[in-house]
KOLGU-4560 file (N, C-alpha, C; in nm, 3 decimals, padded with zeros to 5 digits):
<recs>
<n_xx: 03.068 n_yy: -04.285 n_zz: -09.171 ca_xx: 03.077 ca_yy: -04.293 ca_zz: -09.029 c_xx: 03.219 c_yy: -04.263 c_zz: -08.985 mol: A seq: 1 type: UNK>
<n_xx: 03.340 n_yy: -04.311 n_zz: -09.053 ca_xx: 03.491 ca_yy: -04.257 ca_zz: -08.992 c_xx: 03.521 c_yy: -04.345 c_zz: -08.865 mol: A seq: 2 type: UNK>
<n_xx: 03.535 n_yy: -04.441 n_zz: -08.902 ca_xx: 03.607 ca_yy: -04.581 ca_zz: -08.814 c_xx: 03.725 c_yy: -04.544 c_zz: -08.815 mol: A seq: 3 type: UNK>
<n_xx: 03.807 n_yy: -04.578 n_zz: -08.688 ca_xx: 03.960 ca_yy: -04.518 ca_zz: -08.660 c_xx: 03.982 c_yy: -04.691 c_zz: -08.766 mol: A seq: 4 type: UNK>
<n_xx: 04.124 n_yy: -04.678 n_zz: -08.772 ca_xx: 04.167 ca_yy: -04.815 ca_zz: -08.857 c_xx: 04.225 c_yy: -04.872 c_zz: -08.727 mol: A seq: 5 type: UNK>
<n_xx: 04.185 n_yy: -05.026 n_zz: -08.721 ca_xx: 04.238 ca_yy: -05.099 ca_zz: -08.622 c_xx: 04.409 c_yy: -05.104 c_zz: -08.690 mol: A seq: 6 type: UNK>
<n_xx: 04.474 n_yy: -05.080 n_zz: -08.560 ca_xx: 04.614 ca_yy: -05.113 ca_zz: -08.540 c_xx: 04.648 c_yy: -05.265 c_zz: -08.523 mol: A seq: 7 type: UNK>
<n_xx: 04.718 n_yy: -05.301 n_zz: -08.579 ca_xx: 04.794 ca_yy: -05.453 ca_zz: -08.571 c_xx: 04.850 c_yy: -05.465 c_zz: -08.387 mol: A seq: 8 type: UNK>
<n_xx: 04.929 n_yy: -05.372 n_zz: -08.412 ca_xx: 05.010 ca_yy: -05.344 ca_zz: -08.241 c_xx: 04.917 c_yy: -05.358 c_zz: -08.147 mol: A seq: 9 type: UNK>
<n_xx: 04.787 n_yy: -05.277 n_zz: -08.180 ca_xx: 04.691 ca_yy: -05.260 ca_zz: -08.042 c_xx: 04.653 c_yy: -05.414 c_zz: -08.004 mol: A seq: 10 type: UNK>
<n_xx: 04.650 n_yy: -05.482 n_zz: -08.059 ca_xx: 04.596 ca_yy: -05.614 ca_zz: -08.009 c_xx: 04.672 c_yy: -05.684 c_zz: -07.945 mol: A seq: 11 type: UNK>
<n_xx: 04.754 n_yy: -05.672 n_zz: -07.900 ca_xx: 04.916 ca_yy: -05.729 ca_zz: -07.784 c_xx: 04.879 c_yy: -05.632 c_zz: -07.697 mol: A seq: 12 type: UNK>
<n_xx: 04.812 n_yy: -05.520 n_zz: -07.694 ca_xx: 04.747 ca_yy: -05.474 ca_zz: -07.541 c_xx: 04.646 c_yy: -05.505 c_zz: -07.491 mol: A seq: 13 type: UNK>
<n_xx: 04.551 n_yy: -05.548 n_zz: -07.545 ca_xx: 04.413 ca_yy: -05.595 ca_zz: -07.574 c_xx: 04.365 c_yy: -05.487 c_zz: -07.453 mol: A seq: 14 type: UNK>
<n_xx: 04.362 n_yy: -05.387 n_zz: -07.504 ca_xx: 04.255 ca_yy: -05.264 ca_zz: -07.422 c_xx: 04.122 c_yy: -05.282 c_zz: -07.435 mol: A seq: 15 type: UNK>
<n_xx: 04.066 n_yy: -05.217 n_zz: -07.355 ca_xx: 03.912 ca_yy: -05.205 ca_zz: -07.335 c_xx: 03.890 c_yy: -05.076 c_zz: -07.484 mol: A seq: 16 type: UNK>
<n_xx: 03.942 n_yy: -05.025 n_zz: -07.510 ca_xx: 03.953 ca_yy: -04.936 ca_zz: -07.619 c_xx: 03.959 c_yy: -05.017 c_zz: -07.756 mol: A seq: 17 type: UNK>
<n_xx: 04.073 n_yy: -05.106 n_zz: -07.738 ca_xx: 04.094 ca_yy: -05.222 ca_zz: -07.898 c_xx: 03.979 c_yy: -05.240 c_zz: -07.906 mol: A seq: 18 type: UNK>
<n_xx: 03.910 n_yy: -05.288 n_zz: -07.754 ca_xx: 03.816 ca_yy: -05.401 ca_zz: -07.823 c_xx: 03.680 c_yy: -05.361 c_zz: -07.863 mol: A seq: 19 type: UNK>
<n_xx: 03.648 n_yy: -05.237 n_zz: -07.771 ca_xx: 03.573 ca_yy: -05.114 ca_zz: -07.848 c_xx: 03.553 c_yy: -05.109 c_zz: -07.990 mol: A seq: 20 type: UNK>
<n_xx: 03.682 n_yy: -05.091 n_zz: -08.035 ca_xx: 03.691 ca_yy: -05.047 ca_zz: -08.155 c_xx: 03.657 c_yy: -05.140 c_zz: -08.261 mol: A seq: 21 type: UNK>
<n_xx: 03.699 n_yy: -05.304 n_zz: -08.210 ca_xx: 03.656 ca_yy: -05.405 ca_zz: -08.227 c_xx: 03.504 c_yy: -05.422 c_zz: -08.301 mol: A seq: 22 type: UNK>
<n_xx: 03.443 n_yy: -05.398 n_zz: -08.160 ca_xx: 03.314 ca_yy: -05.407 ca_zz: -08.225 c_xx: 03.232 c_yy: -05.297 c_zz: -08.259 mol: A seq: 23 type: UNK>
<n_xx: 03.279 n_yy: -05.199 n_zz: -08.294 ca_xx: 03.218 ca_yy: -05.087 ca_zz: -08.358 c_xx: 03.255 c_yy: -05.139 c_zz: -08.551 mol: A seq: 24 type: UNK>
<n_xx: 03.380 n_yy: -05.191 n_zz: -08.534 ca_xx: 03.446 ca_yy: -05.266 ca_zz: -08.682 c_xx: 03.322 c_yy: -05.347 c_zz: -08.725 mol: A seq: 25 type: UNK>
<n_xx: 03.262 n_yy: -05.453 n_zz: -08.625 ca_xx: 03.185 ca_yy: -05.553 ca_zz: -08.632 c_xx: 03.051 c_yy: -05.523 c_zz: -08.636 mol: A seq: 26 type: UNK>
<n_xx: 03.008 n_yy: -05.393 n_zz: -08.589 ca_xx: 02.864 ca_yy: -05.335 ca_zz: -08.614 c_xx: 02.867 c_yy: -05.277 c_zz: -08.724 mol: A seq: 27 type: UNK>
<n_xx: 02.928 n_yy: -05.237 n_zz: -08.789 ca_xx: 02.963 ca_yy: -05.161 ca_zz: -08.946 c_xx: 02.973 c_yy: -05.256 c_zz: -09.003 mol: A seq: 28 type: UNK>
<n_xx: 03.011 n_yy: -05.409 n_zz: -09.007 ca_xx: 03.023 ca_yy: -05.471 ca_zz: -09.087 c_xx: 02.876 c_yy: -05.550 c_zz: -09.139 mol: A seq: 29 type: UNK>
<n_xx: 02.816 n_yy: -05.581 n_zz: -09.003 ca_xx: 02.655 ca_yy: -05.644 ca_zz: -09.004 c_xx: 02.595 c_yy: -05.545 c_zz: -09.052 mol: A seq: 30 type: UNK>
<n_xx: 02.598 n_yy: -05.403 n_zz: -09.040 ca_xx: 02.467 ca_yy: -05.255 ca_zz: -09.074 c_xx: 02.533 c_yy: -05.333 c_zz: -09.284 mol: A seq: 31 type: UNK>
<n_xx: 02.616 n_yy: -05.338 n_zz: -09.248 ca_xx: 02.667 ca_yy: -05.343 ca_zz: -09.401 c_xx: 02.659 c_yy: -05.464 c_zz: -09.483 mol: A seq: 32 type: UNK>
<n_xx: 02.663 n_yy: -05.552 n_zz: -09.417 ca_xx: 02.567 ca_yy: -05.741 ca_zz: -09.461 c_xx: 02.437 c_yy: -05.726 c_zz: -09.500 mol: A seq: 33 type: UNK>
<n_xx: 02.378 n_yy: -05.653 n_zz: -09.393 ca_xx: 02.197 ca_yy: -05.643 ca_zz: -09.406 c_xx: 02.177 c_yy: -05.546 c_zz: -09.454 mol: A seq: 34 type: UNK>
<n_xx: 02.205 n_yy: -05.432 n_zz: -09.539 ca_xx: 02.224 ca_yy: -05.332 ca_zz: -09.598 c_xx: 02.191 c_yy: -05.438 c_zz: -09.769 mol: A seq: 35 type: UNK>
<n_xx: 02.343 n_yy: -05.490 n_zz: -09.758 ca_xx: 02.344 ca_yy: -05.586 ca_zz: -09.910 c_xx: 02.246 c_yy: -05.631 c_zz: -09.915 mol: A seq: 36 type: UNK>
<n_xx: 02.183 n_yy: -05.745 n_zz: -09.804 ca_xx: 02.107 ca_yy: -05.858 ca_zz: -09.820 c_xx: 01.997 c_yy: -05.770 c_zz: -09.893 mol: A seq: 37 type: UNK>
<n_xx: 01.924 n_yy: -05.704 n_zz: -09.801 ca_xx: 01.799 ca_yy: -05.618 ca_zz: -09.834 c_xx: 01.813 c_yy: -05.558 c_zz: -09.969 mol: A seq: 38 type: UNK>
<n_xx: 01.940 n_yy: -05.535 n_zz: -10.002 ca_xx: 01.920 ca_yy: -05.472 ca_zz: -10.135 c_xx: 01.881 c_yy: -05.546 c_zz: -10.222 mol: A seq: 39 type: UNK>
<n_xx: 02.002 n_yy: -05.676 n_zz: -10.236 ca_xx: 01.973 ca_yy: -05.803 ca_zz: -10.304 c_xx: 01.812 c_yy: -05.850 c_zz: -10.321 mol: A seq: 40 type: UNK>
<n_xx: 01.752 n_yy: -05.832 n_zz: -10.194 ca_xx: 01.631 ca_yy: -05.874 ca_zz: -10.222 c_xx: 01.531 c_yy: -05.825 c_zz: -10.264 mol: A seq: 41 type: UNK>
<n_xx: 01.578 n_yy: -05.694 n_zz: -10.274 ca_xx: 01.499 ca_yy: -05.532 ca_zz: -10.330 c_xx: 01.489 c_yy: -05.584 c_zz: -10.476 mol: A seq: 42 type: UNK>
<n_xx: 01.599 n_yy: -05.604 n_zz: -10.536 ca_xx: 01.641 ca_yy: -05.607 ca_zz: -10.684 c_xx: 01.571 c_yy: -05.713 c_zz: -10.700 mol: A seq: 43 type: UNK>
<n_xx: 01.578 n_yy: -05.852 n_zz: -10.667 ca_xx: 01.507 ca_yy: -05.979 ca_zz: -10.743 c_xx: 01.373 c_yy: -05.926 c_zz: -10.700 mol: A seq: 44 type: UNK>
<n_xx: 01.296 n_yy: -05.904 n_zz: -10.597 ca_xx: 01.212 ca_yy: -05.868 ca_zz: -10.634 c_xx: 01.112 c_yy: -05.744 c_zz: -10.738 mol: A seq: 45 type: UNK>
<n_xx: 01.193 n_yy: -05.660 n_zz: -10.767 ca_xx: 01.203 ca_yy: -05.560 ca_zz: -10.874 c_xx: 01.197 c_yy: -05.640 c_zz: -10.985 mol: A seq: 46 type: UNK>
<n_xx: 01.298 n_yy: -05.743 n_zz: -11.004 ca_xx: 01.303 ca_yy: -05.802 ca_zz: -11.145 c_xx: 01.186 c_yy: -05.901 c_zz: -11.197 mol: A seq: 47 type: UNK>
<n_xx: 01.136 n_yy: -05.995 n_zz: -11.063 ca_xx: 01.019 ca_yy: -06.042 ca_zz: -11.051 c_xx: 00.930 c_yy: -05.941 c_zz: -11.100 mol: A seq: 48 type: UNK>
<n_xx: 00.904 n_yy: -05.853 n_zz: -11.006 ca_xx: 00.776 ca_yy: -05.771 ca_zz: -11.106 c_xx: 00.800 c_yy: -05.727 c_zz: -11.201 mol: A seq: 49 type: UNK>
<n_xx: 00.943 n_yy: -05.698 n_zz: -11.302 ca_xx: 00.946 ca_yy: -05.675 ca_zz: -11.398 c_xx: 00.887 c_yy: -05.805 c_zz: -11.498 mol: A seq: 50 type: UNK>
<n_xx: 00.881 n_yy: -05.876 n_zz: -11.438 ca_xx: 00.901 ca_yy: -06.011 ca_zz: -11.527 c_xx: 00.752 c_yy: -06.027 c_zz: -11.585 mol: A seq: 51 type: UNK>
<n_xx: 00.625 n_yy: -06.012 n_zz: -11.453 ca_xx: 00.544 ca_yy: -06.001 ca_zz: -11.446 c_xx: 00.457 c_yy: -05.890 c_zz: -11.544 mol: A seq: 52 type: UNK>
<n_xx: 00.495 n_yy: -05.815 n_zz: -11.499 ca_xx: 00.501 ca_yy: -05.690 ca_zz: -11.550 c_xx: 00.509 c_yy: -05.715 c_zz: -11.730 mol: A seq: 53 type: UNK>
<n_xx: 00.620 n_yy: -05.743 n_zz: -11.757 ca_xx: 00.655 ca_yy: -05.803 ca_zz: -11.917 c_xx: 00.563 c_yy: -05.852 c_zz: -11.968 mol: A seq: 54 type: UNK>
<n_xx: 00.499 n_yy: -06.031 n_zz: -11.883 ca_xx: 00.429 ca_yy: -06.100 ca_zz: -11.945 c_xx: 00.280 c_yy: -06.070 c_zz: -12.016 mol: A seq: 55 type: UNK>
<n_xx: 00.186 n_yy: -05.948 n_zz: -11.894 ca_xx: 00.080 ca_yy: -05.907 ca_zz: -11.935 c_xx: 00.113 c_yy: -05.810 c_zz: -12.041 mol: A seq: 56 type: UNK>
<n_xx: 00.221 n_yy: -05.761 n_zz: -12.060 ca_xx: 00.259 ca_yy: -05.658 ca_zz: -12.154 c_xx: 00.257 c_yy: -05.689 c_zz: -12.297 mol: A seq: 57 type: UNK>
<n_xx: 00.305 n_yy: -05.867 n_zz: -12.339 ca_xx: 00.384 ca_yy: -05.959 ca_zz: -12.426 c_xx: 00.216 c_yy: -06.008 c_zz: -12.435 mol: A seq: 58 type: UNK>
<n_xx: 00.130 n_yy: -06.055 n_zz: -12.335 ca_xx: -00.011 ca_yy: -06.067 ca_zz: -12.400 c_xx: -00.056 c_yy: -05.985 c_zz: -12.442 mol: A seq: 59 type: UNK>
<n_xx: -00.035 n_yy: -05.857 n_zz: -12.414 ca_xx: -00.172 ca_yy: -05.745 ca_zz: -12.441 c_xx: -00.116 c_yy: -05.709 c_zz: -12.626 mol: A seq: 60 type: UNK>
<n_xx: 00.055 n_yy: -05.752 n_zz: -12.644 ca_xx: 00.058 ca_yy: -05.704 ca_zz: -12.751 c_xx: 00.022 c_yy: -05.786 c_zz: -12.820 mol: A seq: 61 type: UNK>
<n_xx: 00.035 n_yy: -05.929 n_zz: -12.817 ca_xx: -00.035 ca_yy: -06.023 ca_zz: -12.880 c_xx: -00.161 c_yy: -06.034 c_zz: -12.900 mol: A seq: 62 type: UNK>
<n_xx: -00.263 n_yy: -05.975 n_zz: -12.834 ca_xx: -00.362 ca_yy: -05.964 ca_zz: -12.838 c_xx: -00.404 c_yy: -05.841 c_zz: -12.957 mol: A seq: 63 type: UNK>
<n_xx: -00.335 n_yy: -05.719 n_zz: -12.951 ca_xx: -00.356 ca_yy: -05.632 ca_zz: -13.020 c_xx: -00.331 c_yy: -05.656 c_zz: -13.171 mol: A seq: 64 type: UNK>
<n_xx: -00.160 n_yy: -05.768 n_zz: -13.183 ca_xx: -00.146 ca_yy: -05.801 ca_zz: -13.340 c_xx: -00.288 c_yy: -05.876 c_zz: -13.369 mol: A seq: 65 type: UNK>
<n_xx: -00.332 n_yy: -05.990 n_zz: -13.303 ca_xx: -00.426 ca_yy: -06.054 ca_zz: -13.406 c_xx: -00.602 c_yy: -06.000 c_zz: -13.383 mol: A seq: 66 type: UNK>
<n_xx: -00.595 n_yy: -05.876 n_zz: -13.321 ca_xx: -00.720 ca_yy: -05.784 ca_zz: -13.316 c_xx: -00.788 c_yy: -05.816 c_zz: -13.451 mol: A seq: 67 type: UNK>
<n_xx: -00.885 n_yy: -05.809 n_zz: -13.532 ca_xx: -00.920 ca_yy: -05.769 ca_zz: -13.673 c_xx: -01.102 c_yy: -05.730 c_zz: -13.643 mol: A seq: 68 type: UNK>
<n_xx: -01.123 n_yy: -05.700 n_zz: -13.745 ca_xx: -01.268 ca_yy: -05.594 ca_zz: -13.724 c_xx: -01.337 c_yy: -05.707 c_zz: -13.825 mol: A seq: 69 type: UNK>
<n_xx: -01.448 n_yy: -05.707 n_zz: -13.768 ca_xx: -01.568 ca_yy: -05.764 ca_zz: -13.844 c_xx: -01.603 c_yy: -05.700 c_zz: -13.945 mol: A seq: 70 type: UNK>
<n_xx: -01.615 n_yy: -05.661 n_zz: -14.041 ca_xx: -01.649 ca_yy: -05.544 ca_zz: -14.114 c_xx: -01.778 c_yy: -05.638 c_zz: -14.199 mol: A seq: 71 type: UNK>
<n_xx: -01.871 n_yy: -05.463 n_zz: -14.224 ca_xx: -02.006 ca_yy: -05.496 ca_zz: -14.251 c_xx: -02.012 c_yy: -05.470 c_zz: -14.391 mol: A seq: 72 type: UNK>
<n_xx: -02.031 n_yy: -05.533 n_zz: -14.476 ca_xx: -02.069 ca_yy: -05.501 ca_zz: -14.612 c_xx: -01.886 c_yy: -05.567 c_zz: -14.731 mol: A seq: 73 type: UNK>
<n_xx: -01.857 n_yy: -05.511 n_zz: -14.832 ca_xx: -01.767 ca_yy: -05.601 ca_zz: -14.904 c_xx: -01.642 c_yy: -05.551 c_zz: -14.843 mol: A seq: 74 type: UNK>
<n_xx: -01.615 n_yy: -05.456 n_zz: -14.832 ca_xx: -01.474 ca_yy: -05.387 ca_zz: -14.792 c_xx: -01.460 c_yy: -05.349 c_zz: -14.666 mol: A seq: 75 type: UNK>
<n_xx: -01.304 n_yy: -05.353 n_zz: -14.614 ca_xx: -01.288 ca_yy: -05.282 ca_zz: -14.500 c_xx: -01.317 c_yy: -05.079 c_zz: -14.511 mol: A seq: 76 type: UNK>
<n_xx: -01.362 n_yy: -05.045 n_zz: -14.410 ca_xx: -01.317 ca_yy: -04.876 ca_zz: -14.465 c_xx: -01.179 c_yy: -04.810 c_zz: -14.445 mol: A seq: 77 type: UNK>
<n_xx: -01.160 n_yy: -04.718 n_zz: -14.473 ca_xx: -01.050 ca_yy: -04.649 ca_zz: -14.449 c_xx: -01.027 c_yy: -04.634 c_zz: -14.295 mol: A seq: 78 type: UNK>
<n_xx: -01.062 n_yy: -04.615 n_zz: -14.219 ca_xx: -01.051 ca_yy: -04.563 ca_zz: -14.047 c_xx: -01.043 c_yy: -04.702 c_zz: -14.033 mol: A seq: 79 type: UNK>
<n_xx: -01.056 n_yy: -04.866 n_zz: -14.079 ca_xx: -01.097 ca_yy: -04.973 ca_zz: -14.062 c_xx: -00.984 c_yy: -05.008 c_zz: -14.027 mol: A seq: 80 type: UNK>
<n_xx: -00.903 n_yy: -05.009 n_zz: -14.196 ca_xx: -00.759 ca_yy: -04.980 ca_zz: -14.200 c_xx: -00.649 c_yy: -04.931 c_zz: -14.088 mol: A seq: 81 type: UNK>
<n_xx: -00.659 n_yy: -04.803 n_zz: -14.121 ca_xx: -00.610 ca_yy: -04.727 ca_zz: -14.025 c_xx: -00.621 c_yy: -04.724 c_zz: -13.869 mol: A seq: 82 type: UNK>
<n_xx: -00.686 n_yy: -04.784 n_zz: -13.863 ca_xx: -00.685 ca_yy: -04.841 ca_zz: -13.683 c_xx: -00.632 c_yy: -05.012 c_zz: -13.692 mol: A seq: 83 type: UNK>
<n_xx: -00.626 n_yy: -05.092 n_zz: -13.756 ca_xx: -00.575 ca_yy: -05.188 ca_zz: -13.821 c_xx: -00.417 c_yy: -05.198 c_zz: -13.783 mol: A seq: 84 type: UNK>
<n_xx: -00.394 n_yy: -05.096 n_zz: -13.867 ca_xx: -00.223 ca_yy: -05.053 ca_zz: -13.888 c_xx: -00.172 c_yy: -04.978 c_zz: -13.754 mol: A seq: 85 type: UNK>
<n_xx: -00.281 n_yy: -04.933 n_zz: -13.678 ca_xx: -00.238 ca_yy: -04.887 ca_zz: -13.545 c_xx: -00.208 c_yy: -04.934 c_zz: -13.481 mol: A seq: 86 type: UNK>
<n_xx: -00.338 n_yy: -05.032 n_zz: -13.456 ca_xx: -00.278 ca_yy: -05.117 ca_zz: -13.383 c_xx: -00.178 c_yy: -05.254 c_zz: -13.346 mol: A seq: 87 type: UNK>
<n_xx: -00.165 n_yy: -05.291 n_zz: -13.505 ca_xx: -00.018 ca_yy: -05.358 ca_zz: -13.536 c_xx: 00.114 c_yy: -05.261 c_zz: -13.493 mol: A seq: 88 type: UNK>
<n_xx: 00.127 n_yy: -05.174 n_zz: -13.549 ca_xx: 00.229 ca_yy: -05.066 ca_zz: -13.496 c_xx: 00.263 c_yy: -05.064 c_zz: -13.365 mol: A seq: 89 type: UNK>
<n_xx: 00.121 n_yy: -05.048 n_zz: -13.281 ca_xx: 00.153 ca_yy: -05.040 ca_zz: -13.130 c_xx: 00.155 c_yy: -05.198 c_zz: -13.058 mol: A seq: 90 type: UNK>
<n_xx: 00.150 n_yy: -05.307 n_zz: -13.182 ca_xx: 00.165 ca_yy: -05.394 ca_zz: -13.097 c_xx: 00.327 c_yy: -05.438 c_zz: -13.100 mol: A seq: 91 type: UNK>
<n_xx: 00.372 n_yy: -05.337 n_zz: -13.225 ca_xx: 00.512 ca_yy: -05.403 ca_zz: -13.246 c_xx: 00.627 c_yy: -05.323 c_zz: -13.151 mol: A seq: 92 type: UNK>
<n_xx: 00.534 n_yy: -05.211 n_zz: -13.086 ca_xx: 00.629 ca_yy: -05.107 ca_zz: -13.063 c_xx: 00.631 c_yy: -05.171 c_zz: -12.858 mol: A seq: 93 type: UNK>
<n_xx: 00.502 n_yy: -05.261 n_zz: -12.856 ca_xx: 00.524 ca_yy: -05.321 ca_zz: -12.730 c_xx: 00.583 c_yy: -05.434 c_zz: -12.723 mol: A seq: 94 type: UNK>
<n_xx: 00.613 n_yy: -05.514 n_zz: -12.818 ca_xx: 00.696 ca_yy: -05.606 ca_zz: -12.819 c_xx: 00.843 c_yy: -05.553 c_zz: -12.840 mol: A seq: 95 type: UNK>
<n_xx: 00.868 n_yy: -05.471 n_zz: -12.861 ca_xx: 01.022 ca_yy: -05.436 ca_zz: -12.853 c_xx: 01.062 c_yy: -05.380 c_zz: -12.732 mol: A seq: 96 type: UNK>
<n_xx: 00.956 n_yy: -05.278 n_zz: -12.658 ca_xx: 01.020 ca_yy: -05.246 ca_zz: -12.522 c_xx: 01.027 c_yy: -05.368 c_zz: -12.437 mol: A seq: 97 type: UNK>
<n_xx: 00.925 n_yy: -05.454 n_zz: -12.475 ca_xx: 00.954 ca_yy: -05.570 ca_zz: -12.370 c_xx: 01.082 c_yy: -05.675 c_zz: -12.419 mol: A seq: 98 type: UNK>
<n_xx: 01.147 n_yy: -05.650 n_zz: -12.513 ca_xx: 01.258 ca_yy: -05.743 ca_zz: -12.525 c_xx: 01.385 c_yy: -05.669 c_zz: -12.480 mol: A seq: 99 type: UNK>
<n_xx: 01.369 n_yy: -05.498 n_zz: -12.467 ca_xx: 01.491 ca_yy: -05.436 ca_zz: -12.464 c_xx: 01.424 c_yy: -05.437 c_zz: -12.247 mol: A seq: 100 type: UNK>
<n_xx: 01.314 n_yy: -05.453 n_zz: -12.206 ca_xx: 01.334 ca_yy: -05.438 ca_zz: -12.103 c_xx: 01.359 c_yy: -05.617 c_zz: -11.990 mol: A seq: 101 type: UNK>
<n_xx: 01.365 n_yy: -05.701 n_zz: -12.142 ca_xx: 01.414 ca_yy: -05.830 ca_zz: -12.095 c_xx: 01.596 c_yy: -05.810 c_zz: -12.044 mol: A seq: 102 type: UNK>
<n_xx: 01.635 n_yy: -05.729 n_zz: -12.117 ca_xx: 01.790 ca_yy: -05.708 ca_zz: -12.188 c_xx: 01.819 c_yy: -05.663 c_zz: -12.001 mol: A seq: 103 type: UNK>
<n_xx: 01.761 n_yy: -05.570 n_zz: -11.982 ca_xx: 01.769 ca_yy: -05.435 ca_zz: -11.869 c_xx: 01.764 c_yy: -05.537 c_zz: -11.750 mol: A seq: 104 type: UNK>
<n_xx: 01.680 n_yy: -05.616 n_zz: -11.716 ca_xx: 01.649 ca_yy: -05.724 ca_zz: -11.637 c_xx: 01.774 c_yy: -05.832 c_zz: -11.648 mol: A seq: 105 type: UNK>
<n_xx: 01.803 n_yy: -05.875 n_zz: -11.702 ca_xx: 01.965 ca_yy: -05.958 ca_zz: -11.753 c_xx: 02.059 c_yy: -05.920 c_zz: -11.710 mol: A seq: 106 type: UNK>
<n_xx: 02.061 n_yy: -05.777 n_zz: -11.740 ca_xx: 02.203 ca_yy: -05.687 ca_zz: -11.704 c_xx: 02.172 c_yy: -05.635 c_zz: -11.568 mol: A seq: 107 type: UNK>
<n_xx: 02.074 n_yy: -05.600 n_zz: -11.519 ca_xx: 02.086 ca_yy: -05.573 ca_zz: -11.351 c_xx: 02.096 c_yy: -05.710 c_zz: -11.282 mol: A seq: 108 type: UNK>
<n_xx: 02.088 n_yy: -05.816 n_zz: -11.312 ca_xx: 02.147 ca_yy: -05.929 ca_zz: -11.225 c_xx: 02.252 c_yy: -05.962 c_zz: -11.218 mol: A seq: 109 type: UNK>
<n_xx: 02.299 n_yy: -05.969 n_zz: -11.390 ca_xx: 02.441 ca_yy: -05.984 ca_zz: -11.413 c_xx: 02.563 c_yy: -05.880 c_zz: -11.358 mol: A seq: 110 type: UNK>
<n_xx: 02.490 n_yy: -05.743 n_zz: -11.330 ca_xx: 02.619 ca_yy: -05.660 ca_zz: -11.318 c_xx: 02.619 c_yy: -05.593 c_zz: -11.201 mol: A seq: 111 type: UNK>
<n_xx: 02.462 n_yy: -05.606 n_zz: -11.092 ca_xx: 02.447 ca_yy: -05.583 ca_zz: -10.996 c_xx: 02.447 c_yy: -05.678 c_zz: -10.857 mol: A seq: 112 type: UNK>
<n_xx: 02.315 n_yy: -05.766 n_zz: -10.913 ca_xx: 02.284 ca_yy: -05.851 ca_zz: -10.779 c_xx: 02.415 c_yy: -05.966 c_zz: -10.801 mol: A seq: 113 type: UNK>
<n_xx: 02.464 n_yy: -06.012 n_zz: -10.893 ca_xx: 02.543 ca_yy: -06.129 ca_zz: -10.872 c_xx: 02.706 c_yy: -06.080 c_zz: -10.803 mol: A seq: 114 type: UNK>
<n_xx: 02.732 n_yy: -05.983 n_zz: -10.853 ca_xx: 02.837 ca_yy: -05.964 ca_zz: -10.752 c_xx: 02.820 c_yy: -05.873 c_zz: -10.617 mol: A seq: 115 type: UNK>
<n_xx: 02.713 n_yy: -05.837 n_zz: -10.569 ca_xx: 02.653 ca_yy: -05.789 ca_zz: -10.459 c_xx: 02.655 c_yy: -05.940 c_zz: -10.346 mol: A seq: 116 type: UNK>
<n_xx: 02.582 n_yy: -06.009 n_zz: -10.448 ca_xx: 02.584 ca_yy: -06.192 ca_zz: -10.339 c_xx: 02.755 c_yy: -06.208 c_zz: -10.334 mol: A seq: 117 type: UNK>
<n_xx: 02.814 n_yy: -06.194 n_zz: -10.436 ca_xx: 02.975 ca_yy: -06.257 ca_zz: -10.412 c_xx: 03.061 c_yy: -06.184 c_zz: -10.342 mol: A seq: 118 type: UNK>
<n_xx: 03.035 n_yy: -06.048 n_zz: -10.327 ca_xx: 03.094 ca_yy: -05.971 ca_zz: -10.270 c_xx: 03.036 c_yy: -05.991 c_zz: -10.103 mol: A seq: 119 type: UNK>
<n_xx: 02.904 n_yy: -06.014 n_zz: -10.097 ca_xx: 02.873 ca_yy: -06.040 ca_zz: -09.953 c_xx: 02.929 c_yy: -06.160 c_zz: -09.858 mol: A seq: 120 type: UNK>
<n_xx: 02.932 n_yy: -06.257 n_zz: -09.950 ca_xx: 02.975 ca_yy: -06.392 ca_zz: -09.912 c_xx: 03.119 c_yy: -06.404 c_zz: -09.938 mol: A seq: 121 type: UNK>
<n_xx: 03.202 n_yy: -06.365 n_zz: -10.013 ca_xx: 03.318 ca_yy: -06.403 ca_zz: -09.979 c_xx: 03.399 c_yy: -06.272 c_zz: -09.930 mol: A seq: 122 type: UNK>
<n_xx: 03.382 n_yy: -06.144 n_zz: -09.923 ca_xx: 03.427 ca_yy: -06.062 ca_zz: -09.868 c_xx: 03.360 c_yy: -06.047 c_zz: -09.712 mol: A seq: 123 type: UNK>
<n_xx: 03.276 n_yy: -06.023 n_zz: -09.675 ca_xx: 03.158 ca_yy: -05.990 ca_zz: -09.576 c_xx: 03.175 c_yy: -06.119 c_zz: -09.472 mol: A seq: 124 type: UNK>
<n_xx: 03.206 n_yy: -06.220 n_zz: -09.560 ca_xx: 03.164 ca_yy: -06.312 ca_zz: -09.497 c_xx: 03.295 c_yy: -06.437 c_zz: -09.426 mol: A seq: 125 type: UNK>
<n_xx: 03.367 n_yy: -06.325 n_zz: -09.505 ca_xx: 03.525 ca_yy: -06.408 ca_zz: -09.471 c_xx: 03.582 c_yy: -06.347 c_zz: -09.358 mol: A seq: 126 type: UNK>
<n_xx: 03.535 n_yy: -06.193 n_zz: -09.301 ca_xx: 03.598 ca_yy: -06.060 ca_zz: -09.179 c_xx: 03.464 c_yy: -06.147 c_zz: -09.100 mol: A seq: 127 type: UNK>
</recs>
């Protein structure tokens, strides 16, 4: 937007112009509070559904490790097996994205939303 910079001096004239400028300072600052807030609340809720998101993920793989086949007669067959081992594989391969996307969830609070709130409140909130 290109805000002129308030002058120290101008305010010992107190013009209809200072004070203009004043609150054009002060409408940029609120577009820019509620800008954060909304974001802030963008993200926890993002992380919420990630969370969500995780848990049916963390059942379905659990569900898939202790899958096993009824099998008819003395032995398992080969394809018996082999879908067996599949689906252990794919249950291990969903339990790891969900711990590296626990990690991802950690680190966008830690390195986003928490100083987004501190930066709102003690910068934002101190002008």
């Amino acid at each position: 937007m290109g805000l002129q910079p308030l002058e120290f001096s101008d305010c010992y004239l107190d013009s209809p112009w200072f004070r203009e400028r004043i609150r054009a300072h002060e409408a940029e600052l609120e577009r820019t509070n509620k800008f954060i807030k909304e974001l802030i609340k963008d993200g926890k809720n993002l992380i919420s559904a990630t969370k969500s998101l995780s848990a049916a993920q963390r059942k379905f793989a659990h569900s898939l490790r202790d899958f096993k086949f009824e099998f008819i007669g003395d032995a398992e067959t080969d394809d018996e097996r082999c879908i067996d081992a599949s689906l252990r594989e794919f249950s291990n391969f969903l339990k790891n994205l969900e711990e590296q996307r626990e990690i991802m969830a950690l680190s966008v609070t830690e390195t986003l939303i928490k100083p987004l709130e501190k930066f709102r409140k003690e910068q934002l909130g101190a002008v």
